[in-house]
C-alpha positions as CSV (number, residue, x, y, z in Angstrom):
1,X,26.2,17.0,-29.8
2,X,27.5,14.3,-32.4
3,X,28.8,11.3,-30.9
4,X,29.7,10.1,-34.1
5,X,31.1,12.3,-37.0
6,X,28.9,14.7,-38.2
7,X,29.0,13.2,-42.4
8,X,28.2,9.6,-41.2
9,X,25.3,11.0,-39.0
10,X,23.8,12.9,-41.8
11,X,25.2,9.2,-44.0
12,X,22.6,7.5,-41.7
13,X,19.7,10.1,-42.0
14,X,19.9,10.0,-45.6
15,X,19.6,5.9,-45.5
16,X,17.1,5.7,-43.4
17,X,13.4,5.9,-43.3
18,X,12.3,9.2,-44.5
19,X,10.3,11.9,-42.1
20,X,5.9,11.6,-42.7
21,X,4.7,14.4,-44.2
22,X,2.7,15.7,-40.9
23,X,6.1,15.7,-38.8
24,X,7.7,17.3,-41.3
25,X,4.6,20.2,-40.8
26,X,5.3,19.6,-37.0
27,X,8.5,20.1,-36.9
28,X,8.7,22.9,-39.2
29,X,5.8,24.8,-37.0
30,X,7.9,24.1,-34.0
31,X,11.0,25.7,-35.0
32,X,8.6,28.6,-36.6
33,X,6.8,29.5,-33.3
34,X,8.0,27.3,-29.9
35,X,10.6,28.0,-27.6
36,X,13.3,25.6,-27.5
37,X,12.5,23.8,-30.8
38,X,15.9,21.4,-30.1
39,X,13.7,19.5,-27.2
40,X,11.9,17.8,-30.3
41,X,12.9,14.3,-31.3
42,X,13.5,15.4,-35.0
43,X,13.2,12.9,-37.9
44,X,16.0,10.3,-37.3
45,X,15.1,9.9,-33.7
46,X,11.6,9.9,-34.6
47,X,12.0,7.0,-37.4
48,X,14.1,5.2,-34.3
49,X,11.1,5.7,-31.8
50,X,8.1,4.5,-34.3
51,X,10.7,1.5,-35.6
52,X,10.7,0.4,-31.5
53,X,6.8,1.0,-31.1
54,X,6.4,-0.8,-34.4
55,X,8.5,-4.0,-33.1
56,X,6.4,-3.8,-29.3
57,X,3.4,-3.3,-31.3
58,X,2.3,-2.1,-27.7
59,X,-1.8,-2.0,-26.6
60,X,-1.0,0.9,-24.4
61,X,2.0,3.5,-24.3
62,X,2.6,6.3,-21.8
63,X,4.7,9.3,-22.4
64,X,6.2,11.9,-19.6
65,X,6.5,15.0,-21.6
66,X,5.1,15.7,-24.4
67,X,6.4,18.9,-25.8
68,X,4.7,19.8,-29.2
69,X,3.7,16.0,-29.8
70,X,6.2,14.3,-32.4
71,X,7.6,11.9,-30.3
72,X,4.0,10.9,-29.3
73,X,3.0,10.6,-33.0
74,X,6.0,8.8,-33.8
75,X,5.4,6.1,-31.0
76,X,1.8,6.1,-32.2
77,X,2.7,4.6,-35.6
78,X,3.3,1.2,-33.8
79,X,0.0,1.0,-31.6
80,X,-2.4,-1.9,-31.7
81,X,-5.1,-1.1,-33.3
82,X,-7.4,-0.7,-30.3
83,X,-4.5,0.6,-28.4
84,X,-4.4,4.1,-26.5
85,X,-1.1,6.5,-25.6
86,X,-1.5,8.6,-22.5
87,X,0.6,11.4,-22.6
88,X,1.6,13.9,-20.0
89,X,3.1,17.4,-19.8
90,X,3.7,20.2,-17.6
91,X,3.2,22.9,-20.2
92,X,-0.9,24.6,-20.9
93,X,0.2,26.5,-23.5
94,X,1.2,23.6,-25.6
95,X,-1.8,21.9,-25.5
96,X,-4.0,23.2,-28.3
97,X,-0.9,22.9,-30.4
98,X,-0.4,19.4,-29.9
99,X,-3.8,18.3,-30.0
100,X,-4.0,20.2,-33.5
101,X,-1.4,17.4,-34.8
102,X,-2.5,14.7,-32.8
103,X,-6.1,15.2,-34.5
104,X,-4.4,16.0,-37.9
105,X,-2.8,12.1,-37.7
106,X,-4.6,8.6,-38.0
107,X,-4.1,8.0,-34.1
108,X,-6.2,11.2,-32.6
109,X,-8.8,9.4,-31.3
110,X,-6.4,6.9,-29.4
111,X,-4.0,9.8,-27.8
112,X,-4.7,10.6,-24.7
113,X,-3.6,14.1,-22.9
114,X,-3.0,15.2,-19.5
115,X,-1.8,18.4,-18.4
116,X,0.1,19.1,-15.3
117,X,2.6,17.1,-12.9
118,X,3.5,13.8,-14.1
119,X,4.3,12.4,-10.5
120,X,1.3,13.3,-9.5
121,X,-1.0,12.2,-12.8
122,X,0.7,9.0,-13.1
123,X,-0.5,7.0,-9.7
124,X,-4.1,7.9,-10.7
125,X,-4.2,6.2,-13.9
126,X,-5.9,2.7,-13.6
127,X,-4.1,1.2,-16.5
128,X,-0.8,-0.5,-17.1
129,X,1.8,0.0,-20.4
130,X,4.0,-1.7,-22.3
131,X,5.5,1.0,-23.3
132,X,7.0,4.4,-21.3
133,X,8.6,7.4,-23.5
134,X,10.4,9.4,-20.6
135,X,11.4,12.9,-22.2
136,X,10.9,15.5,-19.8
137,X,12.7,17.3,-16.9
138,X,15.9,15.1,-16.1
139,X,15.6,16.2,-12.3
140,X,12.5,13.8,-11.9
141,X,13.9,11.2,-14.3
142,X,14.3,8.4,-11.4
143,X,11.4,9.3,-9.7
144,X,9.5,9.0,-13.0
145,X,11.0,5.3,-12.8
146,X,9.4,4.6,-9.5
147,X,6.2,5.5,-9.9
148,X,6.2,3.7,-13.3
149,X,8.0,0.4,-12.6
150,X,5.0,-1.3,-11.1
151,X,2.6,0.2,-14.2
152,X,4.9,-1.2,-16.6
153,X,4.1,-5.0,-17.8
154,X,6.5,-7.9,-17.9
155,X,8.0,-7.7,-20.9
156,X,7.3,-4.1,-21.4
157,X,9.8,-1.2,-22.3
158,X,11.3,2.0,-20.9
159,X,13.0,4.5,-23.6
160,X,14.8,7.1,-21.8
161,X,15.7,10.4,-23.6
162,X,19.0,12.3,-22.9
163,X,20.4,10.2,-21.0
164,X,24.2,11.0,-22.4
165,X,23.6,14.7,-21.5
166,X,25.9,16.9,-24.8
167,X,28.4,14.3,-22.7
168,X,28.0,15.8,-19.5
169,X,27.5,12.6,-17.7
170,X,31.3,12.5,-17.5
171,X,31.6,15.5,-15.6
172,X,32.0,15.5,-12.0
173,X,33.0,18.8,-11.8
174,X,29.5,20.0,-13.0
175,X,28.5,23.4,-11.7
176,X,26.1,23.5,-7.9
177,X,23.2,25.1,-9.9
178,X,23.7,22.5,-12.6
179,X,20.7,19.8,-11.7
180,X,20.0,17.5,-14.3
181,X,23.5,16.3,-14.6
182,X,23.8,14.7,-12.2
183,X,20.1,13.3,-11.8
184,X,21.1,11.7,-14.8
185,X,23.9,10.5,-13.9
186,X,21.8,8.9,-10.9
187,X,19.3,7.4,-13.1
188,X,21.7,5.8,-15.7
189,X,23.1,4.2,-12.3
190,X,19.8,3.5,-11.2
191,X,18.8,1.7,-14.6
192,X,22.1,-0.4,-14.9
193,X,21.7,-2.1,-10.8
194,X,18.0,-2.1,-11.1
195,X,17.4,-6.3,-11.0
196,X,13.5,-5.9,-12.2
197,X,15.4,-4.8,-15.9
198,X,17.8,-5.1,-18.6
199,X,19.2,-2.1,-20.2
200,X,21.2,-1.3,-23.2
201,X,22.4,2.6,-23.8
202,X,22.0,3.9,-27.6
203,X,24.3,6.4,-28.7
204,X,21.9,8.4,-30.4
205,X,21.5,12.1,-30.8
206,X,21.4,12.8,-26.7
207,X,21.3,9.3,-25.7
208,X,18.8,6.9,-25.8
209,X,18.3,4.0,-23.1
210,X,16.1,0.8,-24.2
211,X,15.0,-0.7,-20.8
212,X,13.1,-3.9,-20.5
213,X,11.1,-5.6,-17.8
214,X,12.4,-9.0,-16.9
């Protein structure tokens, strides 16, 4: 869904940074041979994620869901040079795929993965991040949050993926077996009363939400 019109959105794509070679291979492979290629971040939201990495110039960097990996490599681009990014998904069958890319970029040796359930991988980790990427199934979004929160260093940011929903977050006559709409609609309430942060919404692609720990 465009929130804006569609010849100023492809206006700003042409104007801003242009897609790395690898994600272009990325994406292309994605849409070639994965199901549900649109779950990829895609090269304007891509730019927008390593721009926000690049500012934090974060040490450490965890991501809940991975997918085929361009949103992870994207993030990469702005890691301390020692830094690590621990990502997590659900999904075995990506795996081998992602670590493929991850190993064709300059960051392999400082991305991380873990496969299986976030909520459960997440408590186990003995590290703390300054930055979270949180892309993966909206039914968990908020309880992603809360077992984060206390990992996440003062100062340290939450990007939030989807968080508009193709607009459905305006719905409240949503269909019973529809889920994630209103998880998300639970979670952008959750972010906005939450006194530990300060977030800011983004109107791009899906919805992106920039949350920072006070």
């Amino acid at each position: 869904m465009h929130f804006i019109p569609e010849d100023i959105d492809d206006y700003v794509v042409k104007h801003s940074e242009d897609e790395p070679k690898l994600l272009q291979q990325l994406n292309r492979e994605t849409y070639q041979k994965i199901l549900q290629p649109r779950m990829l971040s895609g090269h304007y939201q891509g730019r927008v994620l390593s721009m926000i990495s690049k500012l934090t110039n974060p040490k450490s960097i965890l991501e809940i869901g991975t997918y085929t990996g361009y949103s992870a490599l994207c993030l990469a681009e702005g890691l301390q040079k020692n830094g690590e990014l621990h990502t997590v998904d659900i999904n075995e069958e990506l795996f081998d795929f992602q670590r493929k890319y991850f190993d064709k970029s300059d960051y392999g040796q400082q991305i991380f993965q873990y496969l299986g359930d976030a909520l459960n991988i997440i408590p186990k980790l003995d590290k703390t991040f300054d930055l979270v990427f949180i892309d993966a199934d909206k039914e968990n979004y908020s309880n992603y949050f809360n077992v984060i929160i206390d990992k996440l260093n003062t100062g340290g940011i939450i990007l939030s993926d989807n968080v508009l929903w193709s607009g459905k977050v305006l719905d409240t006559t949503f269909k019973k077996e529809d889920t994630s709409t209103p998880a998300l609609i639970e979670y952008n309430k959750l972010l906005k009363k939450d006194k530990r942060i300060e977030t800011v919404v983004l109107p791009i692609r899906d919805g992106l939400t920039i949350s920072r720990k006070k």
